[in-house]
C-alpha positions in Angstrom: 119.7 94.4 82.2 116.9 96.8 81.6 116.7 99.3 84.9 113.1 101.1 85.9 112.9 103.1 88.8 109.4 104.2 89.7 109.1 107.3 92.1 105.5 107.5 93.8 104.9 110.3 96.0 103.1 108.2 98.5 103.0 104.2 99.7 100.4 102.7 97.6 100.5 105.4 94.6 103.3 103.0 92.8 100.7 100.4 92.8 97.6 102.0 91.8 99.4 103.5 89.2 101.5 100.9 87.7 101.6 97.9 89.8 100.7 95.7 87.0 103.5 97.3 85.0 106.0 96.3 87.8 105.2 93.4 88.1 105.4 92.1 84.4 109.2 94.2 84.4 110.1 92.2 87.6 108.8 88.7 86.0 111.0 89.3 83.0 114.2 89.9 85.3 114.0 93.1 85.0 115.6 95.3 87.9 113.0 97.3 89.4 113.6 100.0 92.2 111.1 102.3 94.1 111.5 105.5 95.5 108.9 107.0 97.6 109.3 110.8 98.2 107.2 110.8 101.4 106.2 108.4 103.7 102.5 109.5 103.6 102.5 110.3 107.4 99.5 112.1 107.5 97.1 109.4 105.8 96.7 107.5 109.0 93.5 108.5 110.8 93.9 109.0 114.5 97.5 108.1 114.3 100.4 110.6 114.9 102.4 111.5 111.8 105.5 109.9 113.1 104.1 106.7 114.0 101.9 106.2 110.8 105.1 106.7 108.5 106.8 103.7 109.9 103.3 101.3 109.6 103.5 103.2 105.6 107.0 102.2 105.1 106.0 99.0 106.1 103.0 98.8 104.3 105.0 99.7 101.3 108.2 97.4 101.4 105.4 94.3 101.7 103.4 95.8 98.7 106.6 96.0 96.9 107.6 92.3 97.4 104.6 91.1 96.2 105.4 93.1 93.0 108.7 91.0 93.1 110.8 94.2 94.3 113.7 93.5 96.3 113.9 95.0 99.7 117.0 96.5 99.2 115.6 98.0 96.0 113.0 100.4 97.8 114.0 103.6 99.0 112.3 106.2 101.4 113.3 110.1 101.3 110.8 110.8 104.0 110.3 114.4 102.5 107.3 115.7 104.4 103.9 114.8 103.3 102.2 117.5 101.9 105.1 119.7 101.4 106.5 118.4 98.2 108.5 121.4 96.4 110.0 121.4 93.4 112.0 124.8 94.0 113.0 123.1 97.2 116.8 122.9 96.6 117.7 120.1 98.6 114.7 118.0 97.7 115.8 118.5 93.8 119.1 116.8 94.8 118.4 114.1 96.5 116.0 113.0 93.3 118.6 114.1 91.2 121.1 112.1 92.7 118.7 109.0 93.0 118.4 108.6 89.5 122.0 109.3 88.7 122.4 106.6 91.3 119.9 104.5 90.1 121.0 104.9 86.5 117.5 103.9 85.0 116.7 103.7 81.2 112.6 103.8 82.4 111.2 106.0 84.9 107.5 105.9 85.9 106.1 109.5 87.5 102.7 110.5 88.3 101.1 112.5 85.4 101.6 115.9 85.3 97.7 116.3 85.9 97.1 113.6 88.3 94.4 115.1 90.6 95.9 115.9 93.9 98.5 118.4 95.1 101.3 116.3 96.2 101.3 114.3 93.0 101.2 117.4 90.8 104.4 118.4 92.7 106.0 115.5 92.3 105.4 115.3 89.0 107.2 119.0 89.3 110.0 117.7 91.1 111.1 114.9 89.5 111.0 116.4 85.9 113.0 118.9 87.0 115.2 116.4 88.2 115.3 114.4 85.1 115.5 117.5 83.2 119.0 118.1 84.7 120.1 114.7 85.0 122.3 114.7 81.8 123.7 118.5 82.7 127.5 118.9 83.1 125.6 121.0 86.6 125.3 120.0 90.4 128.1 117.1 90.0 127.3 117.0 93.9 124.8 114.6 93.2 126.7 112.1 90.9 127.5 111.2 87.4 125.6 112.5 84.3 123.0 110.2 83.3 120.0 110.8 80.5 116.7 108.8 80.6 115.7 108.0 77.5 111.7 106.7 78.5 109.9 108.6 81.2 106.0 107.5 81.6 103.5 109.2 83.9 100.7 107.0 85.5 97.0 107.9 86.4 95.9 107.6 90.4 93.1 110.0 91.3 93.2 111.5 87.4 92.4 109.3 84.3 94.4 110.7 81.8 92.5 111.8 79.2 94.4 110.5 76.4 96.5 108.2 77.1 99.6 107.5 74.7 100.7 104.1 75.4 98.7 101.2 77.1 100.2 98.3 78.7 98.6 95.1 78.4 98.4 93.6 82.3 98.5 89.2 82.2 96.1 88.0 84.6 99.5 86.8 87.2 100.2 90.6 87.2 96.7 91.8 88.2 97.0 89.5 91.0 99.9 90.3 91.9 98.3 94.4 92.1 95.8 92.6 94.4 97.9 91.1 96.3 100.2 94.2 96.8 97.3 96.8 97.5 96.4 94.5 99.8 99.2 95.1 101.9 97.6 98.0 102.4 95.5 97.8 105.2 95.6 101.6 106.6 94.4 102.4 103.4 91.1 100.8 103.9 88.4 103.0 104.8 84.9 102.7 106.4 81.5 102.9 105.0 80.7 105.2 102.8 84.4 106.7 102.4 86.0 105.4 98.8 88.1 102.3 99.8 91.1 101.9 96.9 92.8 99.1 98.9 91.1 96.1 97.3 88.8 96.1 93.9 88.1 99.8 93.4 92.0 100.1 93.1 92.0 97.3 90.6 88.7 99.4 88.4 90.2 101.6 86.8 93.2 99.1 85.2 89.7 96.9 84.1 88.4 99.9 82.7 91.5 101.1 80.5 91.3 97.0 79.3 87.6 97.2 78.6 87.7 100.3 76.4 90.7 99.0 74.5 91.4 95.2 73.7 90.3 93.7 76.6 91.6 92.4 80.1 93.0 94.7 82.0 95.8 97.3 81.0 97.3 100.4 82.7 97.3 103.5 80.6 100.4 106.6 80.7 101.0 109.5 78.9 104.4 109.1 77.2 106.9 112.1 78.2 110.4 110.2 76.3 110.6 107.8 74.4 114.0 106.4 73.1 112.6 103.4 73.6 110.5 100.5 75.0 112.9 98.0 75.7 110.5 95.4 77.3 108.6 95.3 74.0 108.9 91.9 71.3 111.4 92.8 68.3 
């Protein structure tokens, strides 16, 4: 069975960026497992950080469900939000040892110039990681493991070339609805950009509109060994 493991540095960036994508690998029986760095505390309005990281979590275990994630396949590291950092020893290990634990042959990332700061450094982090995931170093954190295909998705960037579309069927776009959906303290007020419903769902239109149609998510390609979800 074909293992992805898709790190998002906050609840809702997993969908935005490749919901569609999980989705279609959870349709074809594919296991699927999410690990969100931080528990985007501090994107609650009016909310103490503690507090709005439990409503996130929760926010983020329905979204995943909808994208036919099992619960016991999302994980939470609750590093801090805002304070992602990639020289940060004991942050390195932990996503280290998740994806040694994880043992993935597809990892999803933000791209390296996704346009905020906590995505850039997790982007940062979690190369690292998977750049020393197949070293005979740190066997703290577990077993050697390599990953052959590492793709990085587009939230608040487009990427401006994208290397590798993936076509999104009309259940799967649905099911991004659905799951951003979930949402709801995402949702802002008038006037303020609101990527919980449709504007969350524009920019996977737009990547299908300037291609072949539909809707389709776009990545830049980092590995490639292979893409095992793809007809012979």
């Amino acid at each position: 069975m074909t293992r992805v493991l898709v790190f998002a540095p906050h609840p809702d960036d997993e969908t935005l960026g490749c919901g569609g994508s999980i989705a279609h690998h959870t349709e074809m029986g594919r296991c699927v497992s999410i690990v969100f760095l931080t528990s985007g505390e501090q994107g609650v309005a009016g909310t103490v950080p503690q507090l709005a990281g439990e409503i996130r979590e929760r926010e983020a275990e329905a979204a995943a469900g909808k994208l036919g994630v099992a619960p016991g396949d999302v994980h939470f590291l609750r590093f801090p939000d805002g304070g992602l950092d990639p020289m940060d020893r004991a942050q390195f290990l932990r996503v280290l040892g998740m994806v040694r634990q994880l043992r993935p042959e597809v990892v999803y990332l933000p791209h390296a110039a996704d346009g905020s700061h906590d995505h850039q450094q997790a982007f940062r982090l979690v190369w690292r990681g998977l750049e020393k995931c197949a070293s005979r170093s740190y066997p703290q954190a577990g077993p050697r493991h390599w990953v052959g295909t590492v793709l990085g998705y587009e939230v608040w960037s487009a990427i401006g070339a994208p290397s590798f579309l993936q076509h999104i069927a009309p259940a799967h776009i649905e099911a991004k609805r659905a799951a951003l959906s979930c949402y709801s303290t995402q949702v802002k007020g008038e006037g303020e950009a609101d990527y919980a419903g449709e504007g969350g769902i524009a920019l996977t239109r737009f990547r299908g509109a300037m291609s072949f149609g539909g809707y389709r998510e776009a990545f830049t390609v980092l590995r490639l060994a292979d893409l095992p979800w793809q007809p012979a």
